[in-house]
MARLO-343351 format. One record per atom (N, C-alpha, C): x, z, y; residue number from 1; residue in one letter. Coordinates in steps of 0.05 Angstrom, whole numbers, plus 32768, in hexadecimal, padded with zeros to 4 digits. Example, Ala and Ser with C-alpha at 12.3 -4.5 7.8 and 13.67 -1.06 7.14 Angstrom:
((8108 809C 7F8E) 1 "A")
((80F6 809C 7FA6) 1 "A")
((8108 809C 7FBE) 1 "A")
((8101 808E 7FD3) 2 "S")
((8111 808F 7FEB) 2 "S")
((8102 809D 8001) 2 "S")
***
This chain:
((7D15 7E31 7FE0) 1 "X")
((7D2F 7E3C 7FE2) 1 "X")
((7D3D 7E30 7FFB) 1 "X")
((7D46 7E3D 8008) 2 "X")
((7D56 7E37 801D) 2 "X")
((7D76 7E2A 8016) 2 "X")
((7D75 7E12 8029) 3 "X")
((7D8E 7E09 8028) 3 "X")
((7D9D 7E1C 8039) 3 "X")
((7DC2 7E15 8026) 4 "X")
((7DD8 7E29 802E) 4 "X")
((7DE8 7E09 8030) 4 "X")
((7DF5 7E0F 804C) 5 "X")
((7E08 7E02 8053) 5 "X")
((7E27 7E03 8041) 5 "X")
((7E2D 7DEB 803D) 6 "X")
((7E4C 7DEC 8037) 6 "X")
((7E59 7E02 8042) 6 "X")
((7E5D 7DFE 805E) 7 "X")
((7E6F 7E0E 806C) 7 "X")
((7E66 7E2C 805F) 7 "X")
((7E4A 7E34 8061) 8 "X")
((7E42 7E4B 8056) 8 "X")
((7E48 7E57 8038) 8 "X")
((7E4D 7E3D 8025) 9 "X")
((7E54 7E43 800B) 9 "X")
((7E76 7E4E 8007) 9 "X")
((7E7B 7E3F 801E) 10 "X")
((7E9B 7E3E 8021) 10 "X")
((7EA6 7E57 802B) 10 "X")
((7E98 7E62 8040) 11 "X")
((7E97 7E83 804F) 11 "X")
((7E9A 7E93 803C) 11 "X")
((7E89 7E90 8027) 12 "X")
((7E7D 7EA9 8012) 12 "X")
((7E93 7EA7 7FF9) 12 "X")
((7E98 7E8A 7FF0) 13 "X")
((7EAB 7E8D 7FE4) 13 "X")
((7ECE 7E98 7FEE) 13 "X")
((7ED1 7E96 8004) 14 "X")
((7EE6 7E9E 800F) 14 "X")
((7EE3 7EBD 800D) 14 "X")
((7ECE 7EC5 8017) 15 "X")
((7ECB 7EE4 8018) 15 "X")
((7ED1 7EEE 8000) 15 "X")
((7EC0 7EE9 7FEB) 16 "X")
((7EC9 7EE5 7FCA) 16 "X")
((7EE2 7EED 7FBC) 16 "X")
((7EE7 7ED8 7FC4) 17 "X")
((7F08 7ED3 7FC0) 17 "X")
((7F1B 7EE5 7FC6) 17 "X")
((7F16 7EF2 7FE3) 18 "X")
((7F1D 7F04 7FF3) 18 "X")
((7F1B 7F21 7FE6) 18 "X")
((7F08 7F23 7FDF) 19 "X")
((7EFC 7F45 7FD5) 19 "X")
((7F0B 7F41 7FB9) 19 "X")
((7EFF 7F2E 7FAB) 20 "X")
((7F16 7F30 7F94) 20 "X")
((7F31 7F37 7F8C) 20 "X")
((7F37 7F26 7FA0) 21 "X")
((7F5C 7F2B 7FA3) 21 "X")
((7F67 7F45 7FA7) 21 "X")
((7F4F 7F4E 7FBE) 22 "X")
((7F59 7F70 7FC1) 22 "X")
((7F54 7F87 7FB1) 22 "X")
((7F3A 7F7A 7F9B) 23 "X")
((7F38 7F8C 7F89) 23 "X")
((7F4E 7F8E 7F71) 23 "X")
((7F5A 7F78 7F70) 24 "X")
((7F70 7F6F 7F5D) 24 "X")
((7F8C 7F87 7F61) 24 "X")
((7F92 7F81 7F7A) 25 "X")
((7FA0 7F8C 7F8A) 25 "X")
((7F9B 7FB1 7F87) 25 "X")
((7F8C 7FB4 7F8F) 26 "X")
((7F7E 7FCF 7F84) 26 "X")
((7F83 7FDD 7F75) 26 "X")
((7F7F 7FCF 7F60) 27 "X")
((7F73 7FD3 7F45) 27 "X")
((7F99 7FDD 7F39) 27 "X")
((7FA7 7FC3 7F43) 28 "X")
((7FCC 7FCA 7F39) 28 "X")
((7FD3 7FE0 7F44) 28 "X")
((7FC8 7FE7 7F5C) 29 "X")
((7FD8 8002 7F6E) 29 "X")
((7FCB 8013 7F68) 29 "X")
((7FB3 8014 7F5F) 30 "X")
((7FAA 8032 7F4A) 30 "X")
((7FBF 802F 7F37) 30 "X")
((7FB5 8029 7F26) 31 "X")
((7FCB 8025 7F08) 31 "X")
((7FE7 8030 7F0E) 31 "X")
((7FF2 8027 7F16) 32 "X")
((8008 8033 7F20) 32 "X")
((800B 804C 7F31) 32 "X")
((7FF8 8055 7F3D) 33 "X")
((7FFE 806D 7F51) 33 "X")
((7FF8 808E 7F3E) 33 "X")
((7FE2 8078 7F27) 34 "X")
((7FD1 8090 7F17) 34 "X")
((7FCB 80A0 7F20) 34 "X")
((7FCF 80BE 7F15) 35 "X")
((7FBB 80D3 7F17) 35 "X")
((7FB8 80DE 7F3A) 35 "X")
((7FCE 80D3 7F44) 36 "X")
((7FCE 80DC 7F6B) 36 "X")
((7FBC 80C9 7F78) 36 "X")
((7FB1 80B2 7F61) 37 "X")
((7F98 809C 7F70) 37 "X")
((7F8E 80B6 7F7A) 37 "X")
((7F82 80D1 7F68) 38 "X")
((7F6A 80DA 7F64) 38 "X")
((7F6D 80ED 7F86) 38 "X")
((7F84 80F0 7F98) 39 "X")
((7F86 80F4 7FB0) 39 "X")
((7F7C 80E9 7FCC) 39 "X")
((7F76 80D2 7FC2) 40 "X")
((7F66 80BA 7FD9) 40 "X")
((7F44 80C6 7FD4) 40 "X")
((7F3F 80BF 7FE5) 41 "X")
((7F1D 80C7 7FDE) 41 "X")
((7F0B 80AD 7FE5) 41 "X")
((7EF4 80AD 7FD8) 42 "X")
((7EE4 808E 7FDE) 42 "X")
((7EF0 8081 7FFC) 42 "X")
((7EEA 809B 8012) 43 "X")
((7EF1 807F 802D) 43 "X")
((7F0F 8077 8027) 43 "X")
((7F22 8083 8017) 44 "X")
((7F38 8076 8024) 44 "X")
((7F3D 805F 8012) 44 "X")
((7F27 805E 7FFF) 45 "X")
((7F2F 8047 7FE9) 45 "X")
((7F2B 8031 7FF9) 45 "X")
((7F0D 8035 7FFF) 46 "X")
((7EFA 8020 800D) 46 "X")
((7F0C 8017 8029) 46 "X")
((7F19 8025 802D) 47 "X")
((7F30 801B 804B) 47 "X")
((7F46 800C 8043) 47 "X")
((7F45 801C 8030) 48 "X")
((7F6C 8005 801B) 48 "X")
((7F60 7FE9 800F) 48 "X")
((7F48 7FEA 8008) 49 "X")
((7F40 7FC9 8000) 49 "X")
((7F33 7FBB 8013) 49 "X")
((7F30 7FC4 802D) 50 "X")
((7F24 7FB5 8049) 50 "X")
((7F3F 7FAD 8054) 50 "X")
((7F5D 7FBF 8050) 51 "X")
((7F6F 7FB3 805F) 51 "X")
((7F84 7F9F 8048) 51 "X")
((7F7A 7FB0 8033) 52 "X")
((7F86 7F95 8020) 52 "X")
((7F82 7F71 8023) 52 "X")
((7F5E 7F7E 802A) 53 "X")
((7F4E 7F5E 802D) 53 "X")
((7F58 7F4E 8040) 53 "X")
((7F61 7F62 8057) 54 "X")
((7F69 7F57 8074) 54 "X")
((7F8A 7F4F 807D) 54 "X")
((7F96 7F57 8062) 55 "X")
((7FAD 7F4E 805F) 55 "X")
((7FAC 7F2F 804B) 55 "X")
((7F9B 7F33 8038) 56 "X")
((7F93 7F1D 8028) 56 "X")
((7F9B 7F01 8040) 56 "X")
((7F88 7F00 805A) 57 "X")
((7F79 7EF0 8063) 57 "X")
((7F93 7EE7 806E) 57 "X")
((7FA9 7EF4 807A) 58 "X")
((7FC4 7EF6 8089) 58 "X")
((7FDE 7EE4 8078) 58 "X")
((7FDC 7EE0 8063) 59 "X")
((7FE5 7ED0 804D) 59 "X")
((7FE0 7EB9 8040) 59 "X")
((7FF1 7EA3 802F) 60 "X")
((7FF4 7E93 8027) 60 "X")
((7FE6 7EA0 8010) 60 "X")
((7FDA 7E8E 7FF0) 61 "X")
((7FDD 7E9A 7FDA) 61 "X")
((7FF9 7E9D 7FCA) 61 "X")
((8006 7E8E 7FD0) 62 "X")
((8024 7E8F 7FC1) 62 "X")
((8031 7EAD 7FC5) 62 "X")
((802B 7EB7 7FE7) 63 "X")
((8036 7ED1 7FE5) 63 "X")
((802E 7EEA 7FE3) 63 "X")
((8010 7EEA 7FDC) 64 "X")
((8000 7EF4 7FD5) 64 "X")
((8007 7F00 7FC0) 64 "X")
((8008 7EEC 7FA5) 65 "X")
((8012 7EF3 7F8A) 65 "X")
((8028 7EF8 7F88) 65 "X")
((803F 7EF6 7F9C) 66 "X")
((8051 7EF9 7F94) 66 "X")
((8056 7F1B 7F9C) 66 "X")
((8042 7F23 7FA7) 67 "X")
((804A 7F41 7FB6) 67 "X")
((8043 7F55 7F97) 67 "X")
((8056 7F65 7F8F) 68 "X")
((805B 7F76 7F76) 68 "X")
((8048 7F96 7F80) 68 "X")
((8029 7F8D 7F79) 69 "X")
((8015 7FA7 7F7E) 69 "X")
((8012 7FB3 7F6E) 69 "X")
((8026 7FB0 7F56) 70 "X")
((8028 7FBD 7F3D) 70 "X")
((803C 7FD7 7F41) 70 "X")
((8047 7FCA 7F54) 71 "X")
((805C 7FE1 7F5F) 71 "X")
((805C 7FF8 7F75) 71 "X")
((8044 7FF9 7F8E) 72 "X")
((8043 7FFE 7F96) 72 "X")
((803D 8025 7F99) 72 "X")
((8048 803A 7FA2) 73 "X")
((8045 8049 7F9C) 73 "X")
((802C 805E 7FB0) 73 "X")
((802A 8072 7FA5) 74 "X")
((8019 8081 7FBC) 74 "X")
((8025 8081 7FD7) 74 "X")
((803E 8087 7FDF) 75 "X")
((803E 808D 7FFD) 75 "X")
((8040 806E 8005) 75 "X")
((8042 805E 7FF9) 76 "X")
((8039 8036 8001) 76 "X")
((8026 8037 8009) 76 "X")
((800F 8048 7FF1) 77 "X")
((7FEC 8041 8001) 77 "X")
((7FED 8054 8019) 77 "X")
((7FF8 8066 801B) 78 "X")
((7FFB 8084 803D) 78 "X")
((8001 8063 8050) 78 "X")
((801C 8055 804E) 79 "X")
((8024 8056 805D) 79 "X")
((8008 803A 8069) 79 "X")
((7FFC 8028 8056) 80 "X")
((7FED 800F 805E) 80 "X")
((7FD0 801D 806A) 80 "X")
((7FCA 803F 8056) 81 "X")
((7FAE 8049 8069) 81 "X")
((7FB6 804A 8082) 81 "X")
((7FD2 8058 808C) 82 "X")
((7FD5 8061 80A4) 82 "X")
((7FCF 804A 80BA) 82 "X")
((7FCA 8031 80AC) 83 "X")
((7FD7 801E 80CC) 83 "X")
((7FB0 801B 80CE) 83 "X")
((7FA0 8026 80C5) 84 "X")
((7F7A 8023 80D1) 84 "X")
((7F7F 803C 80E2) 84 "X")
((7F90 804B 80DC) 85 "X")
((7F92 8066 80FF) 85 "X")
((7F93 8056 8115) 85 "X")
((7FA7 8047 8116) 86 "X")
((7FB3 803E 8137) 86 "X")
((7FA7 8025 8141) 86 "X")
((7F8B 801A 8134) 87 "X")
((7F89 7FFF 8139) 87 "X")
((7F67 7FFE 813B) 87 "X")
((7F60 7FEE 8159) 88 "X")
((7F46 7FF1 815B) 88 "X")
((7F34 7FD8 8148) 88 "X")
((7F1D 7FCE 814E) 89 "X")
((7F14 7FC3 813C) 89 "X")
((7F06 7FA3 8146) 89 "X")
((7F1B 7F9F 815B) 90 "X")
((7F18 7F90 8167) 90 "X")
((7F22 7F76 815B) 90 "X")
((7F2A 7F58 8160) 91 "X")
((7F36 7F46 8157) 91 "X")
((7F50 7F44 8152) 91 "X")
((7F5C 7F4B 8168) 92 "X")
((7F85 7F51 8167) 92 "X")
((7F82 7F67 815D) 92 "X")
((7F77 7F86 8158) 93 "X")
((7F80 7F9E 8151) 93 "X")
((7F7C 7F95 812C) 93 "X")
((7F61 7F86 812C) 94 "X")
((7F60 7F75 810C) 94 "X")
((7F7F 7F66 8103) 94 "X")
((7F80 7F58 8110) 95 "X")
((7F98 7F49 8106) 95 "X")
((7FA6 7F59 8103) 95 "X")
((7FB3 7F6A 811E) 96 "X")
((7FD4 7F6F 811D) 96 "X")
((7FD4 7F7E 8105) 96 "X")
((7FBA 7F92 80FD) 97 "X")
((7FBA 7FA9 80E6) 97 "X")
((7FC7 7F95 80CA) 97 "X")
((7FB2 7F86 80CE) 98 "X")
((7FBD 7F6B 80AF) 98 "X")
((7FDB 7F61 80AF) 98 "X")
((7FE3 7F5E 80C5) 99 "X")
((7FFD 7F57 80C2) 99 "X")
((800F 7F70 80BE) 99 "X")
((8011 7F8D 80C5) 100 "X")
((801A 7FA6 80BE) 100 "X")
((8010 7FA5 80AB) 100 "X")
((8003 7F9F 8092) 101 "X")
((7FF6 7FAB 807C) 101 "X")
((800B 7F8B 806E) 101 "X")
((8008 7F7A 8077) 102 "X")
((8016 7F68 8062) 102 "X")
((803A 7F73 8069) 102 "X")
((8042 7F77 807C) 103 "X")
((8060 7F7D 8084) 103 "X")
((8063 7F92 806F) 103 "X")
((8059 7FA6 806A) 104 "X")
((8057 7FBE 8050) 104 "X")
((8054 7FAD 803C) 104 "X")
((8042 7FA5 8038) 105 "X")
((8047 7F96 8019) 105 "X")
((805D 7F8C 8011) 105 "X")
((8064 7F78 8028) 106 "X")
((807C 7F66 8022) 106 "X")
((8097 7F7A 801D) 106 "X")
((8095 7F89 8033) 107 "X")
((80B0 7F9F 802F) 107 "X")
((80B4 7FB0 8013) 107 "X")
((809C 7FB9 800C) 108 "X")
((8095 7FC9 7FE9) 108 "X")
((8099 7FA1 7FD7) 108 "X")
((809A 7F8F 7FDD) 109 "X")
((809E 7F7B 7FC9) 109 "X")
((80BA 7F7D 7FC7) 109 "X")
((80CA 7F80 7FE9) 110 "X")
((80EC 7F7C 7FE7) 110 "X")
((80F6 7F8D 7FD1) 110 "X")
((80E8 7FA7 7FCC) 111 "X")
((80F2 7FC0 7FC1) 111 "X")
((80FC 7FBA 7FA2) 111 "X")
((80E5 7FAD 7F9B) 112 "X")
((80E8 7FA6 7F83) 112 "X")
((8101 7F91 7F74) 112 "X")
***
């Protein structure tokens, strides 16, 4: 069996951690959006939990939990798919998208 580095256990658990959170996240903004989820189609799910993840990474956990994904409505998920249009897939076009995708969250948390 091959040894796995700390740092390597640590990568994977972070990733982990990461996919989780967004499926969590997910999982409240279906629930709530109900039967108009059934309007998104596989890619746009699979896009809403890659930029969820990538907002994940852009945050503290304190404000993470504190963002209300229970509340979030369909034109919330329009408006967080729209920001993978304008953004290449580069390092800064990565970030800045995470930081527009957390600025939406945070603004749908003020609402509440």
């Amino acid at each position: 069996m091959p040894d796995v580095s700390r740092t390597e256990i640590g990568q994977r658990i972070y990733q982990l951690t990461k996919e989780k959170s967004a499926e969590k996240a997910l999982e409240k903004i279906r629930a709530h959006v109900g039967s108009r989820w059934a309007e998104f189609d596989r890619r746009e799910i699979e896009t809403l939990k890659r930029l969820l993840g990538q907002a994940w990474t852009c945050v503290d956990c304190t404000t993470w939990d504190r963002i209300p994904f229970q509340d979030f409505s369909y034109d919330d998920v329009r408006r967080i798919l729209n920001t993978s249009r304008w953004s290449g897939d580069d390092l800064v076009s990565v970030n800045r998208r995470g930081d527009e995708v957390v600025r939406i969250l945070q603004s749908g948390a003020s609402r509440v």
